[in-house]
N, C-alpha and C positions, 0 to 999 in steps of 0.2 A: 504494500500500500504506500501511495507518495504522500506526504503533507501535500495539503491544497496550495500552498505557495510555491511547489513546486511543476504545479501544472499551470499553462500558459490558460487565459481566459477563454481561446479560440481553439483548446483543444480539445478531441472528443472523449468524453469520464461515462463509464457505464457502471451503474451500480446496481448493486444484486444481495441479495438476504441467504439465509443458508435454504430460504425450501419456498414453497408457491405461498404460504401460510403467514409467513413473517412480511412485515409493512416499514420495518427502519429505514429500508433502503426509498421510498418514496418520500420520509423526511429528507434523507441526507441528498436528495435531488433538490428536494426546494429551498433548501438552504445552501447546495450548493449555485443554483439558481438567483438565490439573494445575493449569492458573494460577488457575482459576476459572470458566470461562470455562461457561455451560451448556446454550448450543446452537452447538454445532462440528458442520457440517456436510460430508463429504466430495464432492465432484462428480468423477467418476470417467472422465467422458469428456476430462478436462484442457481448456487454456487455447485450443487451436485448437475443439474443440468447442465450450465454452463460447461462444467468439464465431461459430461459425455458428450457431450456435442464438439469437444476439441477444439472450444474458442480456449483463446491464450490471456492467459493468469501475468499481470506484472509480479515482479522478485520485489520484496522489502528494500527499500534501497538504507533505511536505517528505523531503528523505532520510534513511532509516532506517537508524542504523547500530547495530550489534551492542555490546551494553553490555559 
């Protein structure tokens, strides 16, 4: 996961929850959304679909901790 000052405001962010169930990932849109941010995308089959579908996961580039 990047800090969000790490991603450019014109870059594409796709957020996702661990299962179809869970809804965090539609906050952290719109308040990704608030920040500036202006393509927040939602993927709605969460984090175990994503990866049977064999979309591609970013690496921790360092730990993100809450300001």
């Amino acid at each position: 996961m990047r800090h969000p000052r790490e991603i450019a405001l014109d870059e594409a962010v796709v957020v996702y929850c661990a299962d179809r169930l869970c809804r965090e990932s539609c906050y952290a849109a719109v308040i990704l959304a608030e920040l500036g941010y202006r393509q927040v995308y939602g993927y709605k089959g969460g984090l175990a679909d994503w990866r049977r579908q064999g979309l591609p996961l970013a690496a921790p580039s360092r730990a993100v901790r809450a300001a």
